[in-house]
N, C-alpha and C positions, 0 to 999 in steps of 0.2 A: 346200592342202587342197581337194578337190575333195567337193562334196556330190550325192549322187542321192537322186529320189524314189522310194521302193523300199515296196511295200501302204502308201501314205498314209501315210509315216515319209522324215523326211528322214534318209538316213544317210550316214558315211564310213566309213574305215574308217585309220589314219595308224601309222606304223612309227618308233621310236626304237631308237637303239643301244643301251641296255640296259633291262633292269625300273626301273632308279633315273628313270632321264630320263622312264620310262611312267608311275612312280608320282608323279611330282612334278607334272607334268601332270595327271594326276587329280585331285590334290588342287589345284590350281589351277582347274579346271575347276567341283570341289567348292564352292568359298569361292563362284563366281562364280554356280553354282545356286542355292546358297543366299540370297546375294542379291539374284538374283532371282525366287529364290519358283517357279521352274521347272525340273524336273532331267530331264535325257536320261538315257535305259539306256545305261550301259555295262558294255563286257565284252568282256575281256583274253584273248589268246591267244597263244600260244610264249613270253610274259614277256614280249615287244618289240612286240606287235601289242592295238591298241586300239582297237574298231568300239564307233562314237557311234550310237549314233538319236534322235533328236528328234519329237515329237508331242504334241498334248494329251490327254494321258490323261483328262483330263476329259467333254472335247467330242469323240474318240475321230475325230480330225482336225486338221488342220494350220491354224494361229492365228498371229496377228501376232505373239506371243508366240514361237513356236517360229522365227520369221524374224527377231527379236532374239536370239536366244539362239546359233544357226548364225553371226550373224552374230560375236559374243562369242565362240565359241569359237574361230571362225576366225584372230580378232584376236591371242589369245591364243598361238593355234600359230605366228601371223606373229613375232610379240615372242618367240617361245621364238630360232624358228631363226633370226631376224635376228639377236640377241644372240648363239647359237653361234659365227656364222660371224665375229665382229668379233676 
């Protein structure tokens, strides 16, 4: 998972093999926002394709906060596909 800084928003953009594996991710990604009280915009495109942004909508700027959270989600996508491939 590769991140750029794209107008003061850190974004990706990550590809799964169907909607199921995109939605489950999301809802992973969900549990993890919520826990920390920080949530990225997402939004889905062909069913397989899912572009993250990250920022503080707050402070309408990039926070320690949104450099935990890129880091979190990263973590998350490492454990999806390291588990696939076992």
């Amino acid at each position: 998972m590769h991140w750029n800084l794209i107008a003061h928003q850190f974004r990706t953009v990550v590809h799964f093999k169907n909607q199921e594996e995109l939605a489950d991710f999301v809802l992973q990604i969900a549990k993890l926002a919520d826990q920390m009280d920080h949530h990225p915009d997402l939004t889905i495109r062909h069913c397989s394709e899912l572009s993250i942004a990250v920022y503080s909508h707050d402070q309408n700027k990039i926070t320690r906060r949104d450099h935990q959270l890129i880091e979190a989600i990263t973590e998350l996508y490492q454990e999806i596909h390291t588990f696939a491939r076992i």
